[in-house]
C-alpha positions in Angstrom: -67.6 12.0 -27.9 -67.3 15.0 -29.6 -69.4 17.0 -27.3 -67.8 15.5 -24.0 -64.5 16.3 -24.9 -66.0 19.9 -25.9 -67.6 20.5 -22.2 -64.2 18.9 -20.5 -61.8 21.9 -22.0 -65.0 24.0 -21.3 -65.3 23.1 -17.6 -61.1 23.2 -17.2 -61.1 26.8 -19.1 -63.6 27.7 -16.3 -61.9 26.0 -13.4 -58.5 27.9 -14.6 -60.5 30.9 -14.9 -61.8 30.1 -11.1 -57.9 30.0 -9.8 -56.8 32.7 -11.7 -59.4 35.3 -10.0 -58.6 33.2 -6.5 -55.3 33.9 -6.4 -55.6 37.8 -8.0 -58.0 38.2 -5.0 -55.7 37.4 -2.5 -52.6 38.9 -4.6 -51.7 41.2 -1.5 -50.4 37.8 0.5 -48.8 36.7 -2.3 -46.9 39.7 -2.4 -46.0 40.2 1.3 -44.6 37.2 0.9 -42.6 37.3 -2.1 -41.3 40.9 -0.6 -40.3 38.8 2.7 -39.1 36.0 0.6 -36.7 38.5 -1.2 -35.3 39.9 2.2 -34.7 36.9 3.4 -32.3 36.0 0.3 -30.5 39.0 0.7 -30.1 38.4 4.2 -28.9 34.9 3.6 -26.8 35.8 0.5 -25.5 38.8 2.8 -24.7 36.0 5.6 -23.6 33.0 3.7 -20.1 31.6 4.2 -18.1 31.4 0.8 -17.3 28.7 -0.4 -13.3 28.4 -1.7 -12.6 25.6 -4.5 -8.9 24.2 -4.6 -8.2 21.7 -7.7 -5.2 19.5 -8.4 -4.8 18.0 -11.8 -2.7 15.1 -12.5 -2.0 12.2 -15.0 -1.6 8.8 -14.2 0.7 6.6 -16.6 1.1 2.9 -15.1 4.4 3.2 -17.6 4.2 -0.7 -18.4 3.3 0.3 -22.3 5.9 3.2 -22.7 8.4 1.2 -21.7 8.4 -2.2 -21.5 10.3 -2.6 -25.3 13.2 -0.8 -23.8 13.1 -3.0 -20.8 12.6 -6.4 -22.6 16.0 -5.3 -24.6 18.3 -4.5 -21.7 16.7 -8.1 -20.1 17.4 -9.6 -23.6 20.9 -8.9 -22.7 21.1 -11.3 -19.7 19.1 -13.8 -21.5 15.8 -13.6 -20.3 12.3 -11.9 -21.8 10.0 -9.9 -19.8 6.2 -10.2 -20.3 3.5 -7.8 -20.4 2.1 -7.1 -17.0 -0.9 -7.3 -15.5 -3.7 -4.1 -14.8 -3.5 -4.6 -11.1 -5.7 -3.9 -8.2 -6.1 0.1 -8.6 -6.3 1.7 -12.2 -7.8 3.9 -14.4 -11.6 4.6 -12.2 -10.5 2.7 -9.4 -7.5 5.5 -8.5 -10.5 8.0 -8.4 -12.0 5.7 -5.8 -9.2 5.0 -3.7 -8.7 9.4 -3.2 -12.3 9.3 -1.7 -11.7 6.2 1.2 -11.9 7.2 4.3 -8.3 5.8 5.0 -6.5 8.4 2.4 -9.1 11.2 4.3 -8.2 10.3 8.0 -4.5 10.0 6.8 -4.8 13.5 5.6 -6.7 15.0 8.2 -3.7 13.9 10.4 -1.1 15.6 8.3 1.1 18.3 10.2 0.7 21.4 8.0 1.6 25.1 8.9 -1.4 27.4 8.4 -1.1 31.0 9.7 2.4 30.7 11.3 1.3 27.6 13.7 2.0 24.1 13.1 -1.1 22.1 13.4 -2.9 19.1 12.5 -5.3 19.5 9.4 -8.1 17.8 11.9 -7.8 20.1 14.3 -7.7 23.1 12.1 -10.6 21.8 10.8 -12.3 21.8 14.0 -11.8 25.5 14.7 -12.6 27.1 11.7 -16.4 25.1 11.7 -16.4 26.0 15.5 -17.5 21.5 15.9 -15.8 22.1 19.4 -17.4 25.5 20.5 -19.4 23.6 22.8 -17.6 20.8 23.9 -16.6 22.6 26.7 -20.0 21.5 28.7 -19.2 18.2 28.1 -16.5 16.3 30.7 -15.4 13.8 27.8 -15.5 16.0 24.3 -13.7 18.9 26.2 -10.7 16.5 26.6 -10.5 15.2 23.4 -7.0 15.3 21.7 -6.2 14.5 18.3 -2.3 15.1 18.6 -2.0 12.3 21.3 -2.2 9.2 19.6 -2.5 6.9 22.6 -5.2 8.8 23.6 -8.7 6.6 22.8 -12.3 6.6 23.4 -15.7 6.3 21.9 -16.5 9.7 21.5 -13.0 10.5 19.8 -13.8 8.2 17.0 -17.5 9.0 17.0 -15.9 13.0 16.3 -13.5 11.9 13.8 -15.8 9.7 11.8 -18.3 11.9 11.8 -15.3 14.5 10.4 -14.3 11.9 8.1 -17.8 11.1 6.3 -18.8 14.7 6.3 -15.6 15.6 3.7 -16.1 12.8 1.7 -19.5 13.4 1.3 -19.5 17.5 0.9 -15.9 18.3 -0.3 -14.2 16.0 -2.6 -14.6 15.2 -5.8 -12.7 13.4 -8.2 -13.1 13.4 -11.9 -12.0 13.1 -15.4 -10.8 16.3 -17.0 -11.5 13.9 -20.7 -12.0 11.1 -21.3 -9.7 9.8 -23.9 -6.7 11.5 -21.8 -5.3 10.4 -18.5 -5.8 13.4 -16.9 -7.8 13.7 -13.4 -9.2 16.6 -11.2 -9.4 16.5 -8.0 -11.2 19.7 -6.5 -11.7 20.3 -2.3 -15.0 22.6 -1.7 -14.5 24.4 1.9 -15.9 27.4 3.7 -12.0 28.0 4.7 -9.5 29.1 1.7 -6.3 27.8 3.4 -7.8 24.4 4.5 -9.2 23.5 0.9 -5.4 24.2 -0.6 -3.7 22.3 2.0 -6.2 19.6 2.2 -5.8 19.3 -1.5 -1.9 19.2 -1.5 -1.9 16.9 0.9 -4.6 14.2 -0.3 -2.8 14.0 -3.4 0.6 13.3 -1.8 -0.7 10.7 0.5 -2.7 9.0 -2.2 0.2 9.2 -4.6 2.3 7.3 -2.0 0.1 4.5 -1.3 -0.5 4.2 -4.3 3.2 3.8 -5.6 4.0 1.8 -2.4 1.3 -0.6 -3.6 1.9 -1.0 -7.0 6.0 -1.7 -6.4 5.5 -3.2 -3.3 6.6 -7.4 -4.9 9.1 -5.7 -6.9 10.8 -4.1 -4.6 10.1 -7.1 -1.4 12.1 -9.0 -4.8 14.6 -7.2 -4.9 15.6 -6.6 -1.3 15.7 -10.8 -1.6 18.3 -10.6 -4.5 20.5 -7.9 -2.6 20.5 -9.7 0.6 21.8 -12.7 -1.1 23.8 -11.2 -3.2 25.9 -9.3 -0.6 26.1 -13.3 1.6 27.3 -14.8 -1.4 29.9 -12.1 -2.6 31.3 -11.9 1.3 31.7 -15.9 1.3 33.2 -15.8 -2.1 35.9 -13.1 -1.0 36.4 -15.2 2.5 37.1 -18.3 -0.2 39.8 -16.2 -1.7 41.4 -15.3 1.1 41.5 -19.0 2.5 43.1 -20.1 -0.8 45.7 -17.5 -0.1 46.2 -19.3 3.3 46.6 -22.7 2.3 49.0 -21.6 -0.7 51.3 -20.0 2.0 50.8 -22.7 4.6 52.3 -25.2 2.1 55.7 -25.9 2.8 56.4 -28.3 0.0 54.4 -27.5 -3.4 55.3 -30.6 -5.4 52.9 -33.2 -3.2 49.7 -33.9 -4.4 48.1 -34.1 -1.0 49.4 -30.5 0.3 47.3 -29.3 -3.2 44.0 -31.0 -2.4 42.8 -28.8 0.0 43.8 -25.3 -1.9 42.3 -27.9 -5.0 38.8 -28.1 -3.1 38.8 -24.3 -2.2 38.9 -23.3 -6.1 36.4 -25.6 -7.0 33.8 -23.4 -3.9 35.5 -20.2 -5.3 34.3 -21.1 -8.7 30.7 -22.4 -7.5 30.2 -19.1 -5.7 31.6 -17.1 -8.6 28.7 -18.6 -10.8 26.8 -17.9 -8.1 27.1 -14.4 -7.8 27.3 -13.8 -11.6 23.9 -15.2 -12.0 22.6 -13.2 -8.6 23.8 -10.2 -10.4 21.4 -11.0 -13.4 18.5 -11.4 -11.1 19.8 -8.0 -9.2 19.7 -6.2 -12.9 16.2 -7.6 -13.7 14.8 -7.3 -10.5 15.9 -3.4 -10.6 14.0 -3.4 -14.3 10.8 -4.8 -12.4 10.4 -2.5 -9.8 11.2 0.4 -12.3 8.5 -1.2 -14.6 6.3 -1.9 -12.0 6.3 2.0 -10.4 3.6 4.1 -11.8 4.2 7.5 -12.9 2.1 9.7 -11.5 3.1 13.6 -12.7 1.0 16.8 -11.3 0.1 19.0 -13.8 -1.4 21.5 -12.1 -2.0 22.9 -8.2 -4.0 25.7 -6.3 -2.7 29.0 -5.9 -4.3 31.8 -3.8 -6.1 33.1 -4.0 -8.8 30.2 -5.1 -12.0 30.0 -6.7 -15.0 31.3 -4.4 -18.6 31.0 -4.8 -21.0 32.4 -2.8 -24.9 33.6 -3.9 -25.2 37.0 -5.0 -27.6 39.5 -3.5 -29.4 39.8 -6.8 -29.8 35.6 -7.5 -30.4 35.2 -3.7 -33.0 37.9 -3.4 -35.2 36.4 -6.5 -34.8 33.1 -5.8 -36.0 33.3 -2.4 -39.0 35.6 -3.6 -40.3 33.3 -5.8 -39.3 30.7 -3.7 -41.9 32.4 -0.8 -44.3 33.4 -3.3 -44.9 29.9 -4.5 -45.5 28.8 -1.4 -47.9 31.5 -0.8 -49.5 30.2 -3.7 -50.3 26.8 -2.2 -51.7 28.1 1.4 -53.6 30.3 -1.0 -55.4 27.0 -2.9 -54.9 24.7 -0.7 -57.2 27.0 2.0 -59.9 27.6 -0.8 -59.9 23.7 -1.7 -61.0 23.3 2.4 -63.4 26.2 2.0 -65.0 24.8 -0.8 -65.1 21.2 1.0 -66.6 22.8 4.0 -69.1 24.5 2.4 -70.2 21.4 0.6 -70.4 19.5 3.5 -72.4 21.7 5.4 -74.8 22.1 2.3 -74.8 18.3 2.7 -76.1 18.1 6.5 -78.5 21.0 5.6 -80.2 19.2 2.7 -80.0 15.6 4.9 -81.8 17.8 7.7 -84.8 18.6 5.5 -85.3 15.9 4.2 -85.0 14.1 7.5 -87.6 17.1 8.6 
């Protein structure tokens, strides 16, 4: 055992040593190469399009802890108790998820921003600055594609916009946690265009914030639209009651019968039904206005871009050795991989020469 595993490091020391001298014998293509290799990441490092990083930082409080002992005491008042609420639909990780659908993207990329002096849409700024339409102009169909003209729809529009759509989500946002045990989140948009990443960023925050909020409040506030609405129909029939008893108290002539009182009688007891009425409405109104108040999340931004932003882009130096090595690896594997089929084809014609003789 001893001896086999002696002549296995024997025979690899030998086969390294085989490889080494390969690849020292043929170190003049490995260097051409790396030398190319090391142009061409200057070239590209020289050529690349920078990349600009906008980031908005916010924290998300659904506000139902702060403040639901202060709420519960003001409801106390009218003698009700308000209950802990429920996590809904979209919190905590799910938020993060909801600023990466495609509906809060297209929304955005359909925003009305002014970049440069010129009103335009976000999409359509878009467009021009990664040149998507410089050859649309061949095409009868893509040439007459128009993104401000809502009514305008076809196949290829959407095909253009989806592919838009998927391409940002996939390369240019990302949503994170700035830490974990705080409520704090990051969004950051990666562009080659500085003004499109700040605006896109703005404005992706703002729409999401409003769905968002729109959402979250959205039975609170259908509740108390009810309330209101019945509120105001009670509180007009109530004052139309008091001005009918004035009527009937002037209309009667003579005070002292009983049966001149009945109808003024039967308009008090109304006036006093819809004065209940609209004193218990006004509870609902109050506690409806705590619910919606309760149930609207506070979202505050804590930080936005500023020009100029962050830009990345590969240096000469990084470029230039990366892409040498890069070229000089691969160098390395024509380099063995064309000796391993040299070796092979020398043993197989050794092969057909010794099958020959003997066959001889």
């Amino acid at each position: 055992m001893e001896n086999k595993a002696f002549f296995s490091l024997h025979d690899f020391i030998k086969s390294l040593e085989y490889w080494v001298r390969i690849l020292l014998k043929n170190w003049i293509l490995i260097s051409i190469f790396f030398v190319i290799g090391i142009s061409a990441g200057v070239y590209y490092s020289i050529n690349q399009k920078p990349q600009y990083e906008a980031e908005v930082v916010f924290s998300l409080e659904s506000g139902e802890q702060n403040s639901l002992g202060s709420y519960a005491s003001i409801a106390s008042q009218f003698g009700l108790a308000i209950g802990g609420g429920g996590g809904g639909a979209f919190v905590g990780d799910n938020l993060m998820e909801l600023l990466q659908l495609k509906k809060m993207t297209e929304k955005t990329l359909f925003t009305s921003v002014n970049i440069k002096g010129k009103k335009q849409l976000l999409i359509d700024y878009f467009i021009n600055f990664n040149e998507i339409n410089k050859s649309w102009y061949k095409d009868s169909v893509l040439k007459n594609i128009n993104f401000s003209d809502t009514n305008q729809t076809s196949r290829e529009k959407d095909s253009v916009l989806n592919n838009i759509v998927s391409s940002i989500i996939k390369s240019s946002i990302k949503v994170d946690k700035i830490d974990k045990n705080l409520d704090y989140l990051s969004l950051k948009i990666v562009s080659n265009d500085e003004l499109f990443s700040k605006d896109f960023s703005e404005k992706l925050i703002e729409n999401t914030i409003d769905f968002y909020r729109e959402y979250k409040s959205k039975k609170a506030a259908q509740n108390l639209a009810i309330f209101q609405k019945q509120l105001d129909s009670v509180k007009s029939s109530m004052y139309n009651s008091i001005e009918n008893i004035a009527v009937v108290n002037d209309l009667n002539i003579n005070p002292l019968k009983n049966v001149s009182r009945v109808d003024a009688q039967k308009k008090q007891v109304r006036l006093r039904t819809e004065g209940e009425l609209v004193a218990e409405l006004e509870k609902n109104l109050e506690l409806s206005k705590i619910a919606l108040t309760k149930e609207t999340p506070l979202i505050q931004i804590i930080d936005t871009p500023r020009l100029p932003l962050t830009k990345t882009k590969m240096g000469k130096l990084k470029g230039g050795i990366l892409f040498g090595f890069l070229f000089a690896f691969i160098a390395i594997i024509w380099v063995i991989c064309s000796s391993i089929f040299q070796i092979q084809k020398v043993d197989y014609l050794k092969e057909n020469s010794i099958s020959e003789k003997n066959n001889a």
